[in-house]
PAFILUM-579756 format. One record per atom (N, C-alpha, C): x, z, y. Coordinates in steps of 0.2 Angstrom, whole numbers, plus 2048, in hexadecimal, padded with zeros to 3 digits. Example, Ala and Ser with C-alpha at 12.3 -4.5 7.8 and 13.67 -1.06 7.14 Angstrom:
8428277E4
83E8277EA
8428277F0
8408237F5
8448247FB
840827800
This chain:
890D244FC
88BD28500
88BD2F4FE
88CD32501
88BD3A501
884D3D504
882D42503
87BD45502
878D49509
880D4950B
881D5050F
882D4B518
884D42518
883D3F51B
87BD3951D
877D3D519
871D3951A
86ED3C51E
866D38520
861D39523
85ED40522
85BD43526
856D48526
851D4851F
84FD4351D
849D4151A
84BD41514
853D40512
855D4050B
858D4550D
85CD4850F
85FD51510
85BD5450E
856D5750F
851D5A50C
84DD59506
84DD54506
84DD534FD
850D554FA
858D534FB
85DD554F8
863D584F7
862D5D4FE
866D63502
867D674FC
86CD6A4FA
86DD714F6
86AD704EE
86AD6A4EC
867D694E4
86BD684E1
870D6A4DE
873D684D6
870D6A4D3
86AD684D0
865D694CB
867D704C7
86AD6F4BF
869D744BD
86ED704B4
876D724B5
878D6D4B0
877D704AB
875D764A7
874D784A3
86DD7549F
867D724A3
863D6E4A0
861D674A1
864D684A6
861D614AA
85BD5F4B0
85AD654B0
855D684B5
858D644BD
852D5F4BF
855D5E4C4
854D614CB
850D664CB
84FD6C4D0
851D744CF
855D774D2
858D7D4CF
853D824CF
853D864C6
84FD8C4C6
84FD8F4C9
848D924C6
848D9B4C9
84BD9E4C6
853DA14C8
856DA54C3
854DAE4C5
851DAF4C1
851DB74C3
854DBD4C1
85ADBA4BC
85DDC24BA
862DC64C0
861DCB4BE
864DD04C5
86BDD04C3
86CDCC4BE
874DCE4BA
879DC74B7
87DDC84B8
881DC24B5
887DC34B0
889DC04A9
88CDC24A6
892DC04A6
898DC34A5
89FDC24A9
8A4DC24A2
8A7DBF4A1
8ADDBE49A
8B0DC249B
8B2DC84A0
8B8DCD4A0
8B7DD14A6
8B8DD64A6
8B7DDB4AC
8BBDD94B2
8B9DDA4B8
8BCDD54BD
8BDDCF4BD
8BBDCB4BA
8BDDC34B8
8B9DBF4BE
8BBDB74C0
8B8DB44C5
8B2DB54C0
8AEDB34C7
8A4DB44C6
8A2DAE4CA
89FDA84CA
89BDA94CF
895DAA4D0
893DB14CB
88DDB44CC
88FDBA4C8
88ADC04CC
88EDC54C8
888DCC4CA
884DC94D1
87FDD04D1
877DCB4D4
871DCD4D5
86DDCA4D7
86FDC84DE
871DCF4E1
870DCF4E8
876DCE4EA
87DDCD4E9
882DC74E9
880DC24E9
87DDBE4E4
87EDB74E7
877DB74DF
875DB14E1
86EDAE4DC
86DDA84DD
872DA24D7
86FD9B4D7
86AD984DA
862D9A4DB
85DD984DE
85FD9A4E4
862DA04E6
865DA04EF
866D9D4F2
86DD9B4ED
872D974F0
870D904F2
86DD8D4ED
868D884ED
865D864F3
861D8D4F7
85CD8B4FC
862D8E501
866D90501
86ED92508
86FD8B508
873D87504
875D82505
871D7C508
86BD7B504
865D77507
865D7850E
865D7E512
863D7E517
86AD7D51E
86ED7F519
877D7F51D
876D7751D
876D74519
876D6B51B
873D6851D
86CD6B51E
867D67522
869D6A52B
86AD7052B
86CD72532
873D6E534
877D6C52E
87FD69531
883D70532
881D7652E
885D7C52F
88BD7C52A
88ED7E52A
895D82525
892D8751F
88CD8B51F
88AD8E51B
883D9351C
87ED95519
87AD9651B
879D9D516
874DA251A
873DA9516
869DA8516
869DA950F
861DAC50E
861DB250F
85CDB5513
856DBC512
852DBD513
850DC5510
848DC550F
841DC4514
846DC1519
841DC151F
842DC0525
83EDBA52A
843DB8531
846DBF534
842DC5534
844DCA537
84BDCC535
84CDCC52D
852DCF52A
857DCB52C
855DC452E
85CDC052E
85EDC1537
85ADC153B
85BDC2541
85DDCA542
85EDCE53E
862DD653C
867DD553B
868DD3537
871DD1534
874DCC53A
871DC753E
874DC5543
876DC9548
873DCF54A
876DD3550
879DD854C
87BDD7546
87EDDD541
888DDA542
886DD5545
88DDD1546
890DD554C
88CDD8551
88EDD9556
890DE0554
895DE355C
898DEA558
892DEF55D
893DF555C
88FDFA561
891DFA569
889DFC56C
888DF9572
88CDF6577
888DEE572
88ADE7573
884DE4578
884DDE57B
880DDE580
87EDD6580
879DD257F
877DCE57E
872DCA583
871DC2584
86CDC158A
867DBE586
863DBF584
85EDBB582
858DB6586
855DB3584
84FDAE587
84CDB258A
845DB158D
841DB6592
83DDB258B
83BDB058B
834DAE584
837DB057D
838DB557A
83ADB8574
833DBA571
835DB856A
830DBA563
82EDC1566
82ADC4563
828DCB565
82BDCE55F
82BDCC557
82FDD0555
838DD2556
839DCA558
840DCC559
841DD1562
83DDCF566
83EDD656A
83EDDD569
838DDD564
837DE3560
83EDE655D
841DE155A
847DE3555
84BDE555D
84BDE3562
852DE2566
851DE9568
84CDEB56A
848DF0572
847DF656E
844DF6567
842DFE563
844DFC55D
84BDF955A
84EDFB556
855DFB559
858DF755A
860DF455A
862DFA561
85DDFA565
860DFD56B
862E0256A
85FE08567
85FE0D565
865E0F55D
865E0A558
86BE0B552
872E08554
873E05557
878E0155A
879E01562
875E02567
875E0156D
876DFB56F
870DF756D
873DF0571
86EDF1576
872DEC57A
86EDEB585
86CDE4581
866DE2585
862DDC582
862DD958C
863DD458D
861DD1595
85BDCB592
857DCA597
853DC6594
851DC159C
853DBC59A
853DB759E
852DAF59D
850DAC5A2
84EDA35A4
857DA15A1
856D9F59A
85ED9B599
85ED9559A
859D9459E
85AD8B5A3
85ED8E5A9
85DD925AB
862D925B3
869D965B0
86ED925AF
875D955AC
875D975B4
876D965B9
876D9C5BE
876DA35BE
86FDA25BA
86DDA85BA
870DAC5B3
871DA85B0
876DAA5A8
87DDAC5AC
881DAB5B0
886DAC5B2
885DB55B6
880DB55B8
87FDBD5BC
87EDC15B8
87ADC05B1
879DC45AD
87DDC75A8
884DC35A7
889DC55A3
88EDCA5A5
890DCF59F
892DD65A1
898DD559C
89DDD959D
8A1DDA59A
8A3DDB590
89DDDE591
89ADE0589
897DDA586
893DD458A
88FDD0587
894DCC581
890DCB57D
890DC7577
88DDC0573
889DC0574
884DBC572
87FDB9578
87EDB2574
878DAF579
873DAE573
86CDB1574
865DAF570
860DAC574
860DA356E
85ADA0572
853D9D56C
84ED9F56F
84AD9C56A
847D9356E
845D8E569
846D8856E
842D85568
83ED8056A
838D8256F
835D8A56D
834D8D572
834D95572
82CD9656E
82BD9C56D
824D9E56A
821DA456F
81BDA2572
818D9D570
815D98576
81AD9757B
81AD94582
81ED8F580
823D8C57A
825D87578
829D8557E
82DD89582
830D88586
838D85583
83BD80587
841D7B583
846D7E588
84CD7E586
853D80589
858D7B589
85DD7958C
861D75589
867D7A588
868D76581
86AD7857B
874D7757D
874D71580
87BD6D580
880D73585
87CD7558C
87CD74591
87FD7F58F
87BD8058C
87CD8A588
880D88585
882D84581
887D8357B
88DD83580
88ED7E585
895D80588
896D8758C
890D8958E
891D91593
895D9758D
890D96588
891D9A582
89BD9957F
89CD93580
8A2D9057D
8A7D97583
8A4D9258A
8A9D93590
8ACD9C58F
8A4DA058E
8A8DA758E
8A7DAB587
8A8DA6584
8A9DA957C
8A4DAF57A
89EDAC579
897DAE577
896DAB572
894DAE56D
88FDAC565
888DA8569
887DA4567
882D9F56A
87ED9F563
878DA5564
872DA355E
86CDA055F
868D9C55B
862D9755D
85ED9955A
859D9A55B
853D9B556
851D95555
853D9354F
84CD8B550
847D8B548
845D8F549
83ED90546
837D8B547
837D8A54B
831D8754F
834D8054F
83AD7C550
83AD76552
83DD7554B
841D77547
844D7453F
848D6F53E
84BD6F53B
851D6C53A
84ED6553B
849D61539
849D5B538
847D5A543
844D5E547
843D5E54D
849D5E554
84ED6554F
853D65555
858D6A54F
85FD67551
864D6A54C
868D6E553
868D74551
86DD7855B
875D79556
877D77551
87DD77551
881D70554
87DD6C555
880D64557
882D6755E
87ED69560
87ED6E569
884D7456A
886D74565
88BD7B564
889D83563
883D83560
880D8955E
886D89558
887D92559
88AD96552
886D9654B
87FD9A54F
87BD9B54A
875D9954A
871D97544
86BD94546
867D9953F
860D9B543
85DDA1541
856D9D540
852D9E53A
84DD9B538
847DA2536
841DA2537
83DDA5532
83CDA052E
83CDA0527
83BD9B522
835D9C520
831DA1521
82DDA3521
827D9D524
829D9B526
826D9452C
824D8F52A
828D8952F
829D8152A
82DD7F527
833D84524
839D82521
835D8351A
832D8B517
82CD88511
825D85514
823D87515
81FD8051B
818D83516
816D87513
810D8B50E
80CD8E50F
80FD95514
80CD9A514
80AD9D50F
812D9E50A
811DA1506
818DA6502
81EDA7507
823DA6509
824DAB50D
828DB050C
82DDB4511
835DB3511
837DB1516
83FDB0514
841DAE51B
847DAF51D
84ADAE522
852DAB520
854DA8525
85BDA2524
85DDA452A
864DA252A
86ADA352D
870D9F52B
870D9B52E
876D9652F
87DD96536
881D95531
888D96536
88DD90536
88FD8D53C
892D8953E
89AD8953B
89DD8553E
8A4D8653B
8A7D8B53C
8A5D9153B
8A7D9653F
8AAD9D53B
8B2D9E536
8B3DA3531
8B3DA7532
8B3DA953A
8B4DB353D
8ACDB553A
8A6DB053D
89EDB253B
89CDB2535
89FDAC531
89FDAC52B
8A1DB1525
8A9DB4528
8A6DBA525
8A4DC0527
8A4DBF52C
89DDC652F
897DC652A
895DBF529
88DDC0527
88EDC1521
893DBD51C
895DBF516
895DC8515
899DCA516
896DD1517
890DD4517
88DDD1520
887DD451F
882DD251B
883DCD518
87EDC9512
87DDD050B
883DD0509
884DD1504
885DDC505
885DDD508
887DE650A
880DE750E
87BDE3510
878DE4513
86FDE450E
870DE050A
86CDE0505
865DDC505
864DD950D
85CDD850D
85CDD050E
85EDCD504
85DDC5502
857DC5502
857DBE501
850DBA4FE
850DBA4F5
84BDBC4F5
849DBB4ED
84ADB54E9
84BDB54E5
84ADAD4E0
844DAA4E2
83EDAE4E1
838DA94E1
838DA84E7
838DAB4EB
83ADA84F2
83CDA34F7
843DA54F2
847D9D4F3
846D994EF
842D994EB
841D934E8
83CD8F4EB
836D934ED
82FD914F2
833D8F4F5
836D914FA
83BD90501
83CD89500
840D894FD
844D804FA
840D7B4F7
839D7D4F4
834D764F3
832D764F9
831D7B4FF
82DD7B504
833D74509
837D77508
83CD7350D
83DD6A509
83DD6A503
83BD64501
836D5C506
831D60507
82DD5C50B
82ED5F513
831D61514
831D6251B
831D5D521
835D57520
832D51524
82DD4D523
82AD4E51E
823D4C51C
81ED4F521
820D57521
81BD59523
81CD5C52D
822D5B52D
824D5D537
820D58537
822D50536
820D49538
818D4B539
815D4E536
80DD4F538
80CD5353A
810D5A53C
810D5E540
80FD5C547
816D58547
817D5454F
815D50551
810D4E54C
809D49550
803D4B552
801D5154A
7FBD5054D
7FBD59554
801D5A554
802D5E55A
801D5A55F
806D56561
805D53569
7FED4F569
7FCD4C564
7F6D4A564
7EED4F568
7F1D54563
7EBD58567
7ECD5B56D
7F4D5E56F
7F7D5F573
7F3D5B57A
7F5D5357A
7F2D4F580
7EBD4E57E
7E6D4E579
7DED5057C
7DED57580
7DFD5D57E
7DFD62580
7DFD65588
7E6D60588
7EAD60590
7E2D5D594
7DED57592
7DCD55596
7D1D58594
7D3D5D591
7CBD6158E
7C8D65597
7C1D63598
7C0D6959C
7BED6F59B
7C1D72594
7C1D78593
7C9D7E595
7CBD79595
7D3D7A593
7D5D7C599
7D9D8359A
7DCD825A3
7E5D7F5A0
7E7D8159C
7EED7F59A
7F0D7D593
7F4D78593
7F5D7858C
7FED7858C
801D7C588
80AD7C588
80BD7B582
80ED73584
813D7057D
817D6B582
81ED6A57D
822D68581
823D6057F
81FD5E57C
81DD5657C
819D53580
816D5A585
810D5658D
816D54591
812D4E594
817D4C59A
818D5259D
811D5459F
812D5B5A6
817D605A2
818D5F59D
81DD6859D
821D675A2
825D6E5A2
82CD6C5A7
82FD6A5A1
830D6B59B
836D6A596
835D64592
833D60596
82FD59591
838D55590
838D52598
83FD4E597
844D50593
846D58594
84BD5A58F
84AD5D587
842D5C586
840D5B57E
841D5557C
83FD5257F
83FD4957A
847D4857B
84DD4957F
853D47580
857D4C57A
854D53578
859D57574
855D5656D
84ED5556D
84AD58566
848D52562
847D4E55E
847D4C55A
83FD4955A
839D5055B
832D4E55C
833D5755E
82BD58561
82AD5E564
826D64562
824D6455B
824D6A556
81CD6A555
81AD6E550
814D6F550
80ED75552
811D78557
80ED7D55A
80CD7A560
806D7D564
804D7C56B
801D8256D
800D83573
7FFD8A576
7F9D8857D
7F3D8A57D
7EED89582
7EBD8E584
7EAD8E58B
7E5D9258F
7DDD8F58F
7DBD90590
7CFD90590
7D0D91597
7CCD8F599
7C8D8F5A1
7C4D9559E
7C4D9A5A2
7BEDA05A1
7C3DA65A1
7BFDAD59D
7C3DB259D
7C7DB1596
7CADB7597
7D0DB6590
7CCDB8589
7C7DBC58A
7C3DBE583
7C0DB7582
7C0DB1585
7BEDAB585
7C4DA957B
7CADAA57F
7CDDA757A
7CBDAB571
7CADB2571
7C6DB556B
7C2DB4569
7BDDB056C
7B7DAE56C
7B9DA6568
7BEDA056C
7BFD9C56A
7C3D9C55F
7C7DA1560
7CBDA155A
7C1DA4554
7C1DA7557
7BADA9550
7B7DA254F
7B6D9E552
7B2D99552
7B5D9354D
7BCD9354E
7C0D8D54B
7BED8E545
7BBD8753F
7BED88538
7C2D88532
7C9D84537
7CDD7F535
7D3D84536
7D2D8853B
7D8D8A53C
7DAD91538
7DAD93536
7DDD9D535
7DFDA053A
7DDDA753B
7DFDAC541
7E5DB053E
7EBDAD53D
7F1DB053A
7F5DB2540
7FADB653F
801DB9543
806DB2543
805DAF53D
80ADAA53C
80ADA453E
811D9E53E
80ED97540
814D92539
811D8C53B
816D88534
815D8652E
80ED8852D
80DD86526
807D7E526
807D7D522
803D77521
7FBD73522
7F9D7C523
7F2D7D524
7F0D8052D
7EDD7F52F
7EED7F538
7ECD86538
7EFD8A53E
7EED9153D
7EED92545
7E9D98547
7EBD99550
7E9DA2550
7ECDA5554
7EEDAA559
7EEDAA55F
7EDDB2561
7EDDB2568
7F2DB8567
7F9DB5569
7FFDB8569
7FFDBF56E
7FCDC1572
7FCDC7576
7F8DCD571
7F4DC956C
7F2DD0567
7F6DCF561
7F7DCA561
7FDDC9557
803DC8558
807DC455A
80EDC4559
810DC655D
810DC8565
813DCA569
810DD056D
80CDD4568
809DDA56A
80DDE056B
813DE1568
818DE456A
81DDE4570
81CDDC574
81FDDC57C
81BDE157F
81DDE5582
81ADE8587
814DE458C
80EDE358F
808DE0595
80CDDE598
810DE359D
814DDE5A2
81ADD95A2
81CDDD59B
822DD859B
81FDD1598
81ADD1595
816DCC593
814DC7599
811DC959C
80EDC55A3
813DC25A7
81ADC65A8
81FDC35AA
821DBE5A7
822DBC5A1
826DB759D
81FDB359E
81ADB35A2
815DAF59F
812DAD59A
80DDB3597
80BDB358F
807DB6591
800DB3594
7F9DB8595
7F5DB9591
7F0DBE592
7ECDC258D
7E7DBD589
7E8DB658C
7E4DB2588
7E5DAC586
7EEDAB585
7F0DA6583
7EEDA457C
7EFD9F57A
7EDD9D574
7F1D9956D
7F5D9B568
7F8D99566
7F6D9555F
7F8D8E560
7F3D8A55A
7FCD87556
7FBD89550
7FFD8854B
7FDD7D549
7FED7954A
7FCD75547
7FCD72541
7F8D7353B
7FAD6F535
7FAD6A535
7F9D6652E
7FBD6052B
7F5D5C529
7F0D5E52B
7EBD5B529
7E9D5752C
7E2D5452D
7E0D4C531
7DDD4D537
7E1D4D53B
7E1D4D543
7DBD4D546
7D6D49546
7D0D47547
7CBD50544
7CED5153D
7CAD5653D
7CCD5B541
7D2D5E544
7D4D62547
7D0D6254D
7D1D5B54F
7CDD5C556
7C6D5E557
7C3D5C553
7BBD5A553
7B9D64552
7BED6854D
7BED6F54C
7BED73551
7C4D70555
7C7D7555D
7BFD73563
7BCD6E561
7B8D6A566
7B3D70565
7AFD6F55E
7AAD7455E
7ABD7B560
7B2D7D560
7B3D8555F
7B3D85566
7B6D81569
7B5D82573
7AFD83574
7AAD7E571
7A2D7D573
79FD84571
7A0D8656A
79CD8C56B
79FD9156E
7A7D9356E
7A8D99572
7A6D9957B
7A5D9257D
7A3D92584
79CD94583
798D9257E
792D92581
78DD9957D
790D99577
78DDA2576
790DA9579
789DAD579
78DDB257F
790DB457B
797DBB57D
79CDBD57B
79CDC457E
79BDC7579
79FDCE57C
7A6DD0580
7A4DCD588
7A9DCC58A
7AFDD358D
7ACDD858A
7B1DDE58B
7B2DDF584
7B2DDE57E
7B6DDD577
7BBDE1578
7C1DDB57C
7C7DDE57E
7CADDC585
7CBDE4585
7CDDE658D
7D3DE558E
7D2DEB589
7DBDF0589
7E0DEC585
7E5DE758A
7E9DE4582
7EEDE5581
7F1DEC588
7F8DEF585
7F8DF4581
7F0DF557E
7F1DFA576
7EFDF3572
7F0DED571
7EFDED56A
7F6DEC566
7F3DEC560
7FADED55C
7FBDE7555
């Protein structure tokens, strides 16, 4: 039996560990020296500079290459850093189709940085209707970008169905799968090239972690692009980083598996609260992307996204009240955390472009942890109760195309 053909459950236990033969150590150091000592000037190395290469790196690269079923994987300092060097693949003014529900940092990187150093053309489109994928391609295009389930409308794509479009006109097929994780939904099985992580999330699963992943498919032309940009481009993951990174991913099926309960859990009270005007997870029967989430995904992730009956400073009023939850930017870690994405994560889309993707001013995004379900609920129930029922300064916030 090999390591690298097992279950999820032991993959991740086991992904990426040759312990440490020098002691016996059966989980690999934190090595921190910047330097490595060489028997002869030019002599083979397989270490020779921090930021070429780093035992604990390599360690959490590999880990994450064999849980995704990729050919090899790159650490860096950060999901943003790693989604950098993926458009750093492409040449100048290159032209790419993206998802209509896109992170806000990574539009941010697309819109007010790439466009302008490199001139990329970004399209931003429903990658359900390949119809409409077929109108939007241009001569220049290069890449398909999808986030699935998307953040923070958890909107699902099919994966199989992109992977041949992408094949048909020889397009780099990248996947964000941040939100669903490897033990959820693998998009290399699907024909994704590359699969792009914040590890920052539920891959260390802490909140305590910055780090970004990159994995590539069996794919030498990309492999060595990234190789380069890895290594010429400079912005790894630390030691300690990938170290946290890799106990974090250790329990990672331990902790999705209660992720993706007590999400759909709350998920269907919610749906049926009379506070609630919507609730968007794609474990509801009512979503549109139910049928094609339980047919592609494994389970349906730990995030949910709700609207309140009332005004939208309703939902502000809701997050102050929670105690359970944290009013973070982030989502994926083990303790339950919630935002309202039109003032934190995605405060950078422009209003309108917002409203159009469908992300209103008073959406609500609840990060689900790992804790005892009953108490989540019983926390969201009083926060509804009090923010419906004490008054609120309901012009707080007006204006939500200055926040920042």
């Amino acid at each position: 039996m090999t390591i690298i053909n097992s279950k999820i459950d032991t993959l991740a236990v086991h992904a990426g560990n040759p312990g440490d033969s020098a002691t016996g150590a059966v989980t690999t150091p934190i090595y921190t020296s910047s330097v490595y000592r060489q028997q002869s000037p030019g002599g083979e190395k397989a270490f020779e500079y921090g930021r070429v290469g780093n035992p604990t790196r390599s360690s959490y690269e590999q880990a994450i290459a064999e849980l995704e079923g990729a050919k090899k994987g790159y650490a860096f300092s950060s999901g943003v850093a790693a989604i950098n060097a993926v458009l750093d693949i492409l040449g100048v003014d290159s032209h790419i189709i993206a998802t209509d529900a896109l992170y806000g940092g990574t539009y941010r990187l697309f819109e007010e940085v790439k466009k302008y150093s490199s001139g990329l053309q970004a399209t931003y489109t429903n990658l359900s209707d390949l119809d409409n994928l077929e109108e939007n391609l241009r001569e220049n295009t290069k890449m398909i970008w999808v986030e699935t389930p998307s953040n923070p409308l958890l909107r699902v794509v099919d994966l199989e169905r992109l992977g041949q479009f992408c094949k048909k006109h020889g397009l780099i097929f990248v996947v964000d799968n941040t939100f669903a994780t490897p033990y959820n939904l693998k998009p290399i099985s699907f024909g994704a090239d590359i699969v792009i992580h914040s590890a920052s999330k539920y891959i260390s699963g802490h909140s305590d972690v910055i780090s970004g992943i990159v994995v590539v498919n069996d794919n030498d032309k990309l492999i060595k692009k990234l190789d380069l940009i890895h290594l010429a481009g400079g912005a790894v993951s630390s030691p300690f980083d990938s170290f946290l990174a890799t106990r974090g991913l250790r329990t990672l099926a331990l902790r999705v598996r209660q992720h993706n309960y007590n999400a759909l859990t709350l998920a269907k009270w919610l749906e049926q609260h009379r506070l609630v005007k919507r609730v968007y997870y794609p474990g509801l029967e009512s979503s549109p992307d139910y049928h094609l989430a339980k047919a592609q995904m494994n389970g349906f992730g730990g995030v949910l996204s709700l609207e309140l009956n009332g005004s939208d400073n309703l939902a502000k009023a809701f997050l102050e009240e929670l105690e359970l939850f944290a009013i973070t930017v982030s989502a994926g870690g083990v303790e339950s955390l919630s935002s309202i994405p039109a003032l934190m994560s995605h405060s950078s889309i422009p209003r309108e472009v917002r409203l159009k993707q469908g992300l209103s001013d008073g959406l609500i995004r609840l990060s689900i942890g790992i804790e005892d379900v009953e108490d989540l609920r019983n926390d969201i129930e009083q926060a509804l109760i009090k923010a419906t029922t004490k008054k609120r300064g309901v012009d707080e916030v007006t204006d939500y195309s200055q926040a920042v």
